[in-house]
PDB file of the backbone (N, CA, C, O) and the ligand in Angstrom, with CONECT records:
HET     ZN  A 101       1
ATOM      1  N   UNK A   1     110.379  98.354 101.351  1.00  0.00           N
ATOM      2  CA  UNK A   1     111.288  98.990 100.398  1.00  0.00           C
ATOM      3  C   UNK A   1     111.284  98.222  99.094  1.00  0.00           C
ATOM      4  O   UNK A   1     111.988  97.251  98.817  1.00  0.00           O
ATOM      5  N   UNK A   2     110.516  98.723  98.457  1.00  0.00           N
ATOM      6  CA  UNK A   2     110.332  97.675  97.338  1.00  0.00           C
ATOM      7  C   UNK A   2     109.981  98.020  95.873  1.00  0.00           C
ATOM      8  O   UNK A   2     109.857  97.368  94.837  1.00  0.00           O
ATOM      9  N   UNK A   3     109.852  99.600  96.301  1.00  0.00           N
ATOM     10  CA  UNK A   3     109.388 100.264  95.078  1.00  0.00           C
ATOM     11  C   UNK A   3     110.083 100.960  93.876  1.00  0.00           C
ATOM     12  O   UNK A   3     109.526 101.560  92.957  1.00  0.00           O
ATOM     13  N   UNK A   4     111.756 100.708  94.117  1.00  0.00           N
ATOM     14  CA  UNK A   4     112.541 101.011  93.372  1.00  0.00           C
ATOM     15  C   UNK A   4     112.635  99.754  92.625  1.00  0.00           C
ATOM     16  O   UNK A   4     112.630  98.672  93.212  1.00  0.00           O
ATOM     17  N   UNK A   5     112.734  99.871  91.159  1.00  0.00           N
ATOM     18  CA  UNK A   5     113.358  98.829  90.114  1.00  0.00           C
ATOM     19  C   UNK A   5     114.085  99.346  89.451  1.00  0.00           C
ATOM     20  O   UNK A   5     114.536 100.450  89.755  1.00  0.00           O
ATOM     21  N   UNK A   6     114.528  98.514  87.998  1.00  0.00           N
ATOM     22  CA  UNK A   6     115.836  99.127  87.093  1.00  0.00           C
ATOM     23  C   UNK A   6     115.250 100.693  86.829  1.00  0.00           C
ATOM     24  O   UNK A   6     116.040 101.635  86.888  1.00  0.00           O
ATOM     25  N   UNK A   7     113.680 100.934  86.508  1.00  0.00           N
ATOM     26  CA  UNK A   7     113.929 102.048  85.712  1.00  0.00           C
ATOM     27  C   UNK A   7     114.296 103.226  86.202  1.00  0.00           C
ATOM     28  O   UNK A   7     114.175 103.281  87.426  1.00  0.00           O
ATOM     29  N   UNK A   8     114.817 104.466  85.547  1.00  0.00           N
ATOM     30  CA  UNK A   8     114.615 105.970  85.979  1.00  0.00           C
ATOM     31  C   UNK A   8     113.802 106.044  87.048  1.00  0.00           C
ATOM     32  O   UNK A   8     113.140 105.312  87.785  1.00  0.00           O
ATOM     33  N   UNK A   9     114.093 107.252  86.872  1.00  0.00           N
ATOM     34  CA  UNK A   9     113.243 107.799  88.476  1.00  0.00           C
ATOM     35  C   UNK A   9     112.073 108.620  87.906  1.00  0.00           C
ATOM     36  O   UNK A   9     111.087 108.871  88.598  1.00  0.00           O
ATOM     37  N   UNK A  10     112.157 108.895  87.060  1.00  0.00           N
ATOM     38  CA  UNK A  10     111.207 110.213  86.212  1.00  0.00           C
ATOM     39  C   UNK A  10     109.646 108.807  86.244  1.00  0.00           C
ATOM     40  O   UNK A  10     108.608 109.252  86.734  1.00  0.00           O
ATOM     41  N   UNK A  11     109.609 107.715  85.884  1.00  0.00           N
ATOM     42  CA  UNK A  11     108.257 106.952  86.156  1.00  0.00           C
ATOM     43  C   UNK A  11     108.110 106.405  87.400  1.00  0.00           C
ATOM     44  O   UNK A  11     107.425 105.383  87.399  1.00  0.00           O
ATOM     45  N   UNK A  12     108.417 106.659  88.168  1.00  0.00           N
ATOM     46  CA  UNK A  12     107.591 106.242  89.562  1.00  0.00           C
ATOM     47  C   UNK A  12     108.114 106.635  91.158  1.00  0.00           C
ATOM     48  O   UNK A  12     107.857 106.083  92.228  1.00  0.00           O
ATOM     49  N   UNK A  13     109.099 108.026  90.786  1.00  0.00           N
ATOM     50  CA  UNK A  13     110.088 108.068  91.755  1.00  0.00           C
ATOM     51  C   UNK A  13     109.754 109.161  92.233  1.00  0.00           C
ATOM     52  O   UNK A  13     110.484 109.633  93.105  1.00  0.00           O
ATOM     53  N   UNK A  14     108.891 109.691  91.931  1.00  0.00           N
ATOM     54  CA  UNK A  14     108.806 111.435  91.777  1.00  0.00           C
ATOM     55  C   UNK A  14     108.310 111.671  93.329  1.00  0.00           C
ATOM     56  O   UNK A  14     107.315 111.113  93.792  1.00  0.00           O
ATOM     57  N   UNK A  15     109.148 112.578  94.062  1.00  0.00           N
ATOM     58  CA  UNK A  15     108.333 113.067  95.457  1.00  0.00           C
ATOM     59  C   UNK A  15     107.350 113.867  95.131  1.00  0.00           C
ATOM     60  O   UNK A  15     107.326 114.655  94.186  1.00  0.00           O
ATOM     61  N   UNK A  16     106.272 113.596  96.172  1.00  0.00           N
ATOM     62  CA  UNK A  16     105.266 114.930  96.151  1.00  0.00           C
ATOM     63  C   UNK A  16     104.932 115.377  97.150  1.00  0.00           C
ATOM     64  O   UNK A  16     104.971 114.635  98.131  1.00  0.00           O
ATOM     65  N   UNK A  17     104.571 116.460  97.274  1.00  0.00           N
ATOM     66  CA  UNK A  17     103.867 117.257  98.440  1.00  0.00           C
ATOM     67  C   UNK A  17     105.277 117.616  99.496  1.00  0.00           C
ATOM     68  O   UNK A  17     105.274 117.494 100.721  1.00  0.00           O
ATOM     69  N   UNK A  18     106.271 118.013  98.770  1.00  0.00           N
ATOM     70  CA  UNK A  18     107.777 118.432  99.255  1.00  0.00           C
ATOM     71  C   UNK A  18     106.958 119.769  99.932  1.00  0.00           C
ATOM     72  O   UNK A  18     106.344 120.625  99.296  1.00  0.00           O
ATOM     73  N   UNK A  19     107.135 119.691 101.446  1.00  0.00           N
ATOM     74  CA  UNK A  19     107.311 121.314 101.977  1.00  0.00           C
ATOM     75  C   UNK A  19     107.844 122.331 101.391  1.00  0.00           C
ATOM     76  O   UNK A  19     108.866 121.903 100.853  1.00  0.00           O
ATOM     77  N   UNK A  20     107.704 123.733 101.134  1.00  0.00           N
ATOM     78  CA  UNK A  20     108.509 124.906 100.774  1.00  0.00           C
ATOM     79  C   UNK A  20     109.898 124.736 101.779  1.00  0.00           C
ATOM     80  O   UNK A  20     109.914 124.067 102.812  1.00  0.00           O
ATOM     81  N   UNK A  21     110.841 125.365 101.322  1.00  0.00           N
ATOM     82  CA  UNK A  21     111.472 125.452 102.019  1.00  0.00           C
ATOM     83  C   UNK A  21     111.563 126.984 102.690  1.00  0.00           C
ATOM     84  O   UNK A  21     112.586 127.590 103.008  1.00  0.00           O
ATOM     85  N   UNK A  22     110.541 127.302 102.774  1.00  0.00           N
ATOM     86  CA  UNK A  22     110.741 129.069 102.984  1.00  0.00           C
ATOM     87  C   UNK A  22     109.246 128.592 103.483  1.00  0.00           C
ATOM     88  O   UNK A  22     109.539 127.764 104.346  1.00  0.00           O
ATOM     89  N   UNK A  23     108.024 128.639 103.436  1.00  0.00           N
ATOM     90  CA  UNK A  23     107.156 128.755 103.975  1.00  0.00           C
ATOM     91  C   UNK A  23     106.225 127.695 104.161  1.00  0.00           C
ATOM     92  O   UNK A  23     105.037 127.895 104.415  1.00  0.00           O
ATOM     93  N   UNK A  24     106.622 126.833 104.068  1.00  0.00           N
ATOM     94  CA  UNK A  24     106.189 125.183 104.889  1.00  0.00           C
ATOM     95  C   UNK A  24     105.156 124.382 103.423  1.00  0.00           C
ATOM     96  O   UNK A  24     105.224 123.210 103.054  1.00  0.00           O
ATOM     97  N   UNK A  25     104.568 125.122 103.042  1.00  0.00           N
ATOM     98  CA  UNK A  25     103.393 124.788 101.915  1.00  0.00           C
ATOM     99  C   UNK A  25     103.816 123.639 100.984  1.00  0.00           C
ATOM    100  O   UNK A  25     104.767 123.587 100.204  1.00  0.00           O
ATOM    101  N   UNK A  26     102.949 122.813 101.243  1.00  0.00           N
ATOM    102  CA  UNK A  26     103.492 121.255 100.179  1.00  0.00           C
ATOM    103  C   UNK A  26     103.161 122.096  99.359  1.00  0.00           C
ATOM    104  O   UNK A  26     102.222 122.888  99.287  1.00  0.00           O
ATOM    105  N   UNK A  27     104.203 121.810  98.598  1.00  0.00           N
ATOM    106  CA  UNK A  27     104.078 121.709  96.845  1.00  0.00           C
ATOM    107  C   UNK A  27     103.694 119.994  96.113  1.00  0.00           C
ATOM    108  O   UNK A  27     104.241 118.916  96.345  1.00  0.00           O
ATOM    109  N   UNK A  28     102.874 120.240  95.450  1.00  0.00           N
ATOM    110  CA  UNK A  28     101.930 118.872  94.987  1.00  0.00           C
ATOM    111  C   UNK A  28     102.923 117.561  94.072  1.00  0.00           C
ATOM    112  O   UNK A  28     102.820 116.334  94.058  1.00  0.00           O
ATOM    113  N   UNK A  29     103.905 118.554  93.350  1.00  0.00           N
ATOM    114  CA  UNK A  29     105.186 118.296  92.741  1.00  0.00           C
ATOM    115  C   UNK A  29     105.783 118.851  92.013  1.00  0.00           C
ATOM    116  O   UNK A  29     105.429 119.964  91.625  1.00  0.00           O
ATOM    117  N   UNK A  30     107.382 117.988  91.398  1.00  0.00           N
ATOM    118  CA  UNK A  30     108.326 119.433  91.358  1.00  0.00           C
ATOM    119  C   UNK A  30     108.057 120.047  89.760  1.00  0.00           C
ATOM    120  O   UNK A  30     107.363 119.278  89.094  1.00  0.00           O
ATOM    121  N   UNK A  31     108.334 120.849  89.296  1.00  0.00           N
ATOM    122  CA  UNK A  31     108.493 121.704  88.333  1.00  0.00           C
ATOM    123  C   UNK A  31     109.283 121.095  87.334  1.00  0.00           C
ATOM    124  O   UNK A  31     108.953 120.882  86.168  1.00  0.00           O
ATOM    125  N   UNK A  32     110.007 120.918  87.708  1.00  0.00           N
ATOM    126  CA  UNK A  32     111.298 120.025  86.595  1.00  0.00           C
ATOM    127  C   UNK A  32     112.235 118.794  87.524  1.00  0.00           C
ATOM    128  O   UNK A  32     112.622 118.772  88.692  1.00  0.00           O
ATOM    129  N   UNK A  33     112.358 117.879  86.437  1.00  0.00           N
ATOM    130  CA  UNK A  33     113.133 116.975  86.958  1.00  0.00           C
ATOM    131  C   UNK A  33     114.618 116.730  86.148  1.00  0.00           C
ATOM    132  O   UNK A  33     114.776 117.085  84.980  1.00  0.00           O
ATOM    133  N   UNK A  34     115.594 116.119  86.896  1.00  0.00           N
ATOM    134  CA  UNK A  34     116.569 116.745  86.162  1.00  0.00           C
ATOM    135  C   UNK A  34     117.356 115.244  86.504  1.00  0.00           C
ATOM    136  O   UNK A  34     118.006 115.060  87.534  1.00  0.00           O
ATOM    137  N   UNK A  35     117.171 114.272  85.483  1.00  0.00           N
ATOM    138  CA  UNK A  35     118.225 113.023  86.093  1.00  0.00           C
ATOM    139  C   UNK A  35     119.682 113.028  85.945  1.00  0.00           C
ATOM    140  O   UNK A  35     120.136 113.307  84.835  1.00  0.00           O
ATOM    141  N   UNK A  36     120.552 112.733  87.003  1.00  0.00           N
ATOM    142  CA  UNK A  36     121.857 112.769  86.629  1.00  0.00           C
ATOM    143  C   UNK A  36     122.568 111.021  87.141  1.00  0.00           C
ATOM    144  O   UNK A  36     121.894 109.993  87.207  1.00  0.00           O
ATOM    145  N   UNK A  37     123.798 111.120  87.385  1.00  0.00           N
ATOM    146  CA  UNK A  37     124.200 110.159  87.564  1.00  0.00           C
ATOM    147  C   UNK A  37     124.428 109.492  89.130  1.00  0.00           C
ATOM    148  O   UNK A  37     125.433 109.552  89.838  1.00  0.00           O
ATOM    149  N   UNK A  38     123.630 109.094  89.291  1.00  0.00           N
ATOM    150  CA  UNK A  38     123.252 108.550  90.874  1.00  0.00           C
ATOM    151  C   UNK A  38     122.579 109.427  91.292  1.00  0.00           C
ATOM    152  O   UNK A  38     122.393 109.189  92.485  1.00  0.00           O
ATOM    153  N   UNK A  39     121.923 110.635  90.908  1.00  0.00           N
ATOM    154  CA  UNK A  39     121.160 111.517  91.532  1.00  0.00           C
ATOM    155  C   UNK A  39     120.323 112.168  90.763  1.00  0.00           C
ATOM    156  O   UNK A  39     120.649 112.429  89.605  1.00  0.00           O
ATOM    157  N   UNK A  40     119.416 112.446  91.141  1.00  0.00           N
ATOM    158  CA  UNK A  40     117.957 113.310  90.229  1.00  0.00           C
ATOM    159  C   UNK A  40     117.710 114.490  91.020  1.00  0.00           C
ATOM    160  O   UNK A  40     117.644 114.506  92.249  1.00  0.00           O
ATOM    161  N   UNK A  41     117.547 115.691  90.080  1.00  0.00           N
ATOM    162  CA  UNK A  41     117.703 116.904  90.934  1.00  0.00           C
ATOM    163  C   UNK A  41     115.938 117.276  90.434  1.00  0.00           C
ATOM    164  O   UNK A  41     115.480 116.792  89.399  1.00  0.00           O
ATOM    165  N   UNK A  42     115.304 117.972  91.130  1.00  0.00           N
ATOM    166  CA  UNK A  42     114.381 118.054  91.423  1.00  0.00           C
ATOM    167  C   UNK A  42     113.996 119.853  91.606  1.00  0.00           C
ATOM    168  O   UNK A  42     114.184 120.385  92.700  1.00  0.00           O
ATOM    169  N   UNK A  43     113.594 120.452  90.721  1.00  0.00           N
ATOM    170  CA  UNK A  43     113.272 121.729  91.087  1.00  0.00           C
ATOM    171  C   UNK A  43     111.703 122.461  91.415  1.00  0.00           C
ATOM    172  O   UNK A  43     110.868 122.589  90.519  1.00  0.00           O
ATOM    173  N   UNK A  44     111.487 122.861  92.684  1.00  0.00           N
ATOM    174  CA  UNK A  44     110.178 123.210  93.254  1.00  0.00           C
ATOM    175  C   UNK A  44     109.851 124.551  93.207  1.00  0.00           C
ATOM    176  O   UNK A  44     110.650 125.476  93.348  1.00  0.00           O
ATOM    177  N   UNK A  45     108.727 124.638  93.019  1.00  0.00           N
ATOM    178  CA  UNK A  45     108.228 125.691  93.028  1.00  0.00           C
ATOM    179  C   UNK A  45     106.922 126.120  93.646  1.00  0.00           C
ATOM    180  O   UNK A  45     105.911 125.515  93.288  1.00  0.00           O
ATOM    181  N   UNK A  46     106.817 127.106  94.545  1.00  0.00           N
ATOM    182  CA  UNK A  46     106.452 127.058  95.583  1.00  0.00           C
ATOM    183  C   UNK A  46     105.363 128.322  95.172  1.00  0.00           C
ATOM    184  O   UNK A  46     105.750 129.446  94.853  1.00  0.00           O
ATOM    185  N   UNK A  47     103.802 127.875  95.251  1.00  0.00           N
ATOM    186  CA  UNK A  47     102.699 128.728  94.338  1.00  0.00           C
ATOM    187  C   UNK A  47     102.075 129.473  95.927  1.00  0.00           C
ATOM    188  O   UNK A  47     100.979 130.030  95.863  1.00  0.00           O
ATOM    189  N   UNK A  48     102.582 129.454  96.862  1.00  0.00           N
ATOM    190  CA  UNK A  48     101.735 130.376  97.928  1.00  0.00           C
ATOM    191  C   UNK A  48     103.177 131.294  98.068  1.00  0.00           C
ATOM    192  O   UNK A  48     102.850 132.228  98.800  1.00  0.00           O
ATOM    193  N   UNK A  49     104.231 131.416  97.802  1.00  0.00           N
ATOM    194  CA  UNK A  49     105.042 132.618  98.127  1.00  0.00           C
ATOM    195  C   UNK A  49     105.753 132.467  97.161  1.00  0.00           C
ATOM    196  O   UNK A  49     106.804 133.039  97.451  1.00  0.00           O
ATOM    197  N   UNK A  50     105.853 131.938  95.923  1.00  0.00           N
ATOM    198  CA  UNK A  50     106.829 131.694  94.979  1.00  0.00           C
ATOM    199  C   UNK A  50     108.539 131.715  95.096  1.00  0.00           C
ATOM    200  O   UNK A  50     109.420 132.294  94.460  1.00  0.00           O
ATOM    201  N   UNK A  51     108.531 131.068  95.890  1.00  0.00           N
ATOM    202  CA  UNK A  51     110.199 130.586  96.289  1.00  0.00           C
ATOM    203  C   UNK A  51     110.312 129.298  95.677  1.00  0.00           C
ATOM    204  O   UNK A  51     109.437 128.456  95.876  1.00  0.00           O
ATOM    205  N   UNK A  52     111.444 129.027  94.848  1.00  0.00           N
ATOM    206  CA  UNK A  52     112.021 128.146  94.292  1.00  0.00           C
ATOM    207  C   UNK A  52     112.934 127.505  94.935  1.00  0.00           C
ATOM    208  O   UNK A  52     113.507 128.348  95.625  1.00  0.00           O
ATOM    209  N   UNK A  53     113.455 126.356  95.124  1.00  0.00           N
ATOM    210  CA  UNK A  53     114.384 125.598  95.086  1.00  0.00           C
ATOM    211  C   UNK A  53     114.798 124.509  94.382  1.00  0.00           C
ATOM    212  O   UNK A  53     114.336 124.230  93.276  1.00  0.00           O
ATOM    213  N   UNK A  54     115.894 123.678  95.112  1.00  0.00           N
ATOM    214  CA  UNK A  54     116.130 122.844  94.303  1.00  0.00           C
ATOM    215  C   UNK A  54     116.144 121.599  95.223  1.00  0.00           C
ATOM    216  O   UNK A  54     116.292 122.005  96.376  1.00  0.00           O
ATOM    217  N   UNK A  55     116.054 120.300  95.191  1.00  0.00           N
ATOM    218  CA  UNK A  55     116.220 119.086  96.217  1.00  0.00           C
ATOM    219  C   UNK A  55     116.870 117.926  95.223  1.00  0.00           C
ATOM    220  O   UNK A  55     116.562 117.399  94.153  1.00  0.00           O
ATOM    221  N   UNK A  56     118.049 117.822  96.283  1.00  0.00           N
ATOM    222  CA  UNK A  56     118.566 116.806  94.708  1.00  0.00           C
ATOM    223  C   UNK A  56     118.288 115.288  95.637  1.00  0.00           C
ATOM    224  O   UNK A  56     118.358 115.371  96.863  1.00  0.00           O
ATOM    225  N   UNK A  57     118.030 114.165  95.101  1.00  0.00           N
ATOM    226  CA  UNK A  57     117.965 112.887  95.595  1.00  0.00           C
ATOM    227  C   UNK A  57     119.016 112.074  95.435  1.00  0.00           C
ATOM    228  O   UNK A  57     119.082 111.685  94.269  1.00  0.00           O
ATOM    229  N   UNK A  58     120.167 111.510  96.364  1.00  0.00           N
ATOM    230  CA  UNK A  58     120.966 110.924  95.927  1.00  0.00           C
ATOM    231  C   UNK A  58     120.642 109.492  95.872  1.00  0.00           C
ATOM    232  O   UNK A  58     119.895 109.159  96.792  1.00  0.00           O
ATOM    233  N   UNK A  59     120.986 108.517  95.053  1.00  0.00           N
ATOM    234  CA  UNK A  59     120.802 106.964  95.059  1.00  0.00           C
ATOM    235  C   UNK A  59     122.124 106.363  95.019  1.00  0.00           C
ATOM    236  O   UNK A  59     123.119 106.651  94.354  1.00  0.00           O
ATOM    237  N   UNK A  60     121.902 105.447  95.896  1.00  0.00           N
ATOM    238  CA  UNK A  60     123.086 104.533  96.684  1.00  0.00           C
ATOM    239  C   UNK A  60     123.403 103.854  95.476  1.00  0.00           C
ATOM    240  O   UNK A  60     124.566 104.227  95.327  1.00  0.00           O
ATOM    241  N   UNK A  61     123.182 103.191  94.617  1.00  0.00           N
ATOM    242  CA  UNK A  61     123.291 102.792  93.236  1.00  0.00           C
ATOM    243  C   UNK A  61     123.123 103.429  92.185  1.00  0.00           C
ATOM    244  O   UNK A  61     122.115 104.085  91.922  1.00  0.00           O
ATOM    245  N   UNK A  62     124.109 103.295  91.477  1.00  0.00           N
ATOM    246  CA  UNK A  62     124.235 104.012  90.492  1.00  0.00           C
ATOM    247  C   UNK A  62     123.022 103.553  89.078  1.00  0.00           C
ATOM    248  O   UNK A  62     122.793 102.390  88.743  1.00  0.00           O
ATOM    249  N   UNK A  63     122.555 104.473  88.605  1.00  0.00           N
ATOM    250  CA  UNK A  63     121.747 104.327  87.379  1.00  0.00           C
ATOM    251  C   UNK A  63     121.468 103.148  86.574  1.00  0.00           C
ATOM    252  O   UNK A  63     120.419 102.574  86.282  1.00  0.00           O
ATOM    253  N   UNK A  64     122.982 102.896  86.227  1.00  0.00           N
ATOM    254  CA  UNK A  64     122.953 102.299  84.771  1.00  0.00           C
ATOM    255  C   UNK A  64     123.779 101.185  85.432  1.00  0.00           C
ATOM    256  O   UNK A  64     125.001 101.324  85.387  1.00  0.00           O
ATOM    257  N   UNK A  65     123.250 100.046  86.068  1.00  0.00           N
ATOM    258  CA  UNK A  65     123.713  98.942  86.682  1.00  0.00           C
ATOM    259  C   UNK A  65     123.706  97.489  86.446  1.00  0.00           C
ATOM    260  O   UNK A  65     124.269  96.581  87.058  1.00  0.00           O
ATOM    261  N   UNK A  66     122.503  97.477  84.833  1.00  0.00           N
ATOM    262  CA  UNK A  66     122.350  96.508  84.358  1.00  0.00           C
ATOM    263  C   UNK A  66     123.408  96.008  83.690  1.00  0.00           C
ATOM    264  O   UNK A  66     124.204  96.857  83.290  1.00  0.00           O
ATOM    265  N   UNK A  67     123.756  94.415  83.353  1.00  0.00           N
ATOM    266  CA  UNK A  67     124.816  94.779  82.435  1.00  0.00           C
ATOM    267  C   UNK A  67     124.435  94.614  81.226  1.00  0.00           C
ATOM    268  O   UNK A  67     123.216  94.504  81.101  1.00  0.00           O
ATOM    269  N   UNK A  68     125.145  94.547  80.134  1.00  0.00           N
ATOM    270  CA  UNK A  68     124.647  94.525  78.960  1.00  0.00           C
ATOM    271  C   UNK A  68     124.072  93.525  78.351  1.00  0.00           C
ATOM    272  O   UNK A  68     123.228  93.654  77.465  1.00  0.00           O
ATOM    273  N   UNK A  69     124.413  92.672  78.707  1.00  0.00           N
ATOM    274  CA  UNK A  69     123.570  91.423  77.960  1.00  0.00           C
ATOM    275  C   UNK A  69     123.709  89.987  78.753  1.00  0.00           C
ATOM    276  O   UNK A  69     124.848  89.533  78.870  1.00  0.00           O
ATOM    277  N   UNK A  70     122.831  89.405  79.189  1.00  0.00           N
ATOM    278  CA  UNK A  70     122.325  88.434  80.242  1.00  0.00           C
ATOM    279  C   UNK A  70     122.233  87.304  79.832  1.00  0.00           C
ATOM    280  O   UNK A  70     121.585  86.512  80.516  1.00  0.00           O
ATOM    281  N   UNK A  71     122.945  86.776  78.387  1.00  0.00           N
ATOM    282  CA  UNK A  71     122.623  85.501  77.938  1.00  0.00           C
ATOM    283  C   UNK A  71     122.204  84.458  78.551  1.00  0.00           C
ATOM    284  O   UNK A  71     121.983  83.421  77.925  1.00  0.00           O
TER     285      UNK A  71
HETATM  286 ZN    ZN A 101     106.484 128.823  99.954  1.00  0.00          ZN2+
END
């Protein structure tokens, strides 16, 4: 477990090959990413039956955890 650091999730967090949720088919990755606060929502789109969803990721830590200045 080692692959989370301070940054976003949008550079190195991204799931891929998420099953459809309607007809099993990895999707390679998601369509849009959507960061929020402790959670990144994730919208798929699904190119063998075109069903959309959404998968949100929650994180046990919150985002913005650094503090401001580390003298
Ligand atoms: Zn599908």
């Amino acid at each position: 477990m080692t692959k989370s650091k301070l940054v976003t999730a949008h550079t190195g967090d991204i799931p891929r090959h998420n099953p459809c949720a309607q007809c099993g088919t990895p999707i390679a990755q998601p369509d849009w990413i959507e960061p929020g606060e402790g959670r990144i929502s994730y919208l798929w789109t699904c190119h063998a039956c075109n069903y959309r969803f959404e998968a949100v990721a929650i994180y046990a830590h919150e985002i913005v955890e650094h503090p401001p200045l580390a003298a």
